[in-house]
C-alpha atoms as one frame of an Amber mdcrd trajectory, in Angstrom:
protein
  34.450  51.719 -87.441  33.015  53.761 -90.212  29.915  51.308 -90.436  28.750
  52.362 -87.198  28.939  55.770 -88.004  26.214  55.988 -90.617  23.393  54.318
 -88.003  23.879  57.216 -85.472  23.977  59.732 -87.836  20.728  58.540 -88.871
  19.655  57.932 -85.605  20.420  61.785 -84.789  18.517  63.159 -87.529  15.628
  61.373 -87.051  15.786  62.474 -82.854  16.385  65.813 -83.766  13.565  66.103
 -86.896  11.499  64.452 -84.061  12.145  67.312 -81.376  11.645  69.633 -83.780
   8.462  68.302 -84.831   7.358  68.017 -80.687   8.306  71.938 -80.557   6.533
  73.075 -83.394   3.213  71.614 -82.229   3.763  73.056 -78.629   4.487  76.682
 -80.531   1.153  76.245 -82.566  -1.182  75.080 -79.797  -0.445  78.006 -77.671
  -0.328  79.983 -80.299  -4.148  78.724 -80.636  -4.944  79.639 -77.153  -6.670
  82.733 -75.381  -4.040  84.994 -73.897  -3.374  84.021 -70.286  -5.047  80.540
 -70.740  -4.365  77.793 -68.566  -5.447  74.477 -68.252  -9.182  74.061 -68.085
 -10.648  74.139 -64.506 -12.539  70.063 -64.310 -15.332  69.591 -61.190 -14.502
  66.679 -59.181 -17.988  65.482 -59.113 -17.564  63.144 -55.993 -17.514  66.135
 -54.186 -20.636  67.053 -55.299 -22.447  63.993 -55.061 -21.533  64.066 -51.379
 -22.370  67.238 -50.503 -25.421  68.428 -48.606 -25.796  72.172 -50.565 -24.355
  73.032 -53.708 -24.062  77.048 -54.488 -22.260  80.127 -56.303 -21.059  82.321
 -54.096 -19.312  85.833 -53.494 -15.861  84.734 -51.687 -14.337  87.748 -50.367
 -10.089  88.098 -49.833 -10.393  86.104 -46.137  -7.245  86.006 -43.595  -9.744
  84.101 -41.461 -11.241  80.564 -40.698 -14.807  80.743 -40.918 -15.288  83.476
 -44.099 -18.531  85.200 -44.527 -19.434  84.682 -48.701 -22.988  85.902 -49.817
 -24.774  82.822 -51.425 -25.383  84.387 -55.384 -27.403  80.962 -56.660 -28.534
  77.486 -55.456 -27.954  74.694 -57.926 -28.922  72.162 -55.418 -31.148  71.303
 -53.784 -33.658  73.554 -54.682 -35.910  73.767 -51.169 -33.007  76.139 -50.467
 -33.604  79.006 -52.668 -34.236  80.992 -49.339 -30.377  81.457 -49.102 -29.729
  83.409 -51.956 -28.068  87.211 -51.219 -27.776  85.734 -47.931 -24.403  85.897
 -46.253 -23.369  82.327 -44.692 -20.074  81.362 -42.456 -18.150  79.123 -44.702
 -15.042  76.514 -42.923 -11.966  75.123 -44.750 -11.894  77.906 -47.562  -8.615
  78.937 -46.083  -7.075  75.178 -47.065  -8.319  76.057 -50.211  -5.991  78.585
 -51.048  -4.685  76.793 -54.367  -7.852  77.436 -56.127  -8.872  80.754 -54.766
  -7.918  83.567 -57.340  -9.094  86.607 -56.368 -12.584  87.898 -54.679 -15.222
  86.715 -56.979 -17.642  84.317 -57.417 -16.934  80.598 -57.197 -18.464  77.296
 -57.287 -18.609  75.400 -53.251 -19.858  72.412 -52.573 -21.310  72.542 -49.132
 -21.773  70.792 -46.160 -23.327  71.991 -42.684 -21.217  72.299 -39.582 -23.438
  72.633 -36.839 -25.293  75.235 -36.107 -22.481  77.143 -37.474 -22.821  77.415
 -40.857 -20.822  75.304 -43.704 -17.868  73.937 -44.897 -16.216  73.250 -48.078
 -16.786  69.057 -48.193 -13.710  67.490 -48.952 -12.751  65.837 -52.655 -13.776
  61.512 -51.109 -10.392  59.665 -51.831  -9.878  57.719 -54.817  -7.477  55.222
 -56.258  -4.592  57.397 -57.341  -5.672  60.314 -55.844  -5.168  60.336 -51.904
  -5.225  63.908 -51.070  -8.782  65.001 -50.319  -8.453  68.462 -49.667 -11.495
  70.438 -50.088 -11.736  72.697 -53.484 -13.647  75.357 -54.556 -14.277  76.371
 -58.716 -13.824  79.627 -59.989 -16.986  80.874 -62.061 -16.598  80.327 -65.787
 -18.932  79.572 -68.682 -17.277  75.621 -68.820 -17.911  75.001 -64.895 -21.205
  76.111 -64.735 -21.993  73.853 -67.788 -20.084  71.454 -65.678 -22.410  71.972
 -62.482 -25.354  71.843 -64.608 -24.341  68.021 -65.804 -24.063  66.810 -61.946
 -27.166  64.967 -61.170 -28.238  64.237 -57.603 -31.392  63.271 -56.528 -34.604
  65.538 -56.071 -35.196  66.071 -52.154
């Protein structure tokens, strides 16, 4: 009986040197962070590469399916430059509710509805990912550089 002893002792230690170990490095990386970080917002780019008009846009609080935002920039395509500090009716921002933070500015990738207006284009499913709900990006230094690395075609 005593032989057996000594192995789980060990064993012990070494889990509990290892959880320590695991808890320091969570306490030092968000020590490292910015107060009230999170995790870093990622663009699903098969959104964009199926949409029909990519834009930054002021997103008011809404209660209301379609919501009136006032187009800020174009990214693509650029024939559509008219539309900036225009207001446009935008569809499906209310399923986006997740993602919206507060009235601001925010990254939608567009497509028309009619003569309507838009609507936020659904992420396209993907293996491992079935949900396809449409998103929208808050406006940040990192997404924009994100936005800025989706190429689509010219026209």
């Amino acid at each position: 009986m005593k032989s057996g002893r000594l192995p789980l002792l060990l064993a012990t230690v070494l889990f509990a040197g290892w959880m320590g170990w695991l808890a320091y490095l969570v306490i030092s990386m968000k020590a490292t962070l910015p107060p009230g970080a999170t995790r870093p917002v990622v663009l699903s780019r098969p959104q964009f590469l199926v949409s029909n008009l990519d834009v930054i846009a002021e997103v008011p609080a809404y209660d209301r399916d379609p919501v009136e935002v006032t187009v800020r920039e174009v990214h693509w395509p650029k024939e559509k430059q008219n539309l900036v500090g225009k207001k446009i009716n935008v569809s499906r921002l209310p399923e986006c509710r997740d993602d919206w933070v507060a009235p601001g500015e925010y990254i939608l990738a567009l497509m028309p509805l009619g003569e309507t207006g838009y609507q936020v284009v659904r992420v396209p499913q993907s293996p491992g990912f079935p949900s396809g709900r449409p998103r929208i990006y808050p406006v940040t230094p990192q997404t924009r550089r994100q936005l800025q690395e989706v190429r689509k075609p010219e026209g």
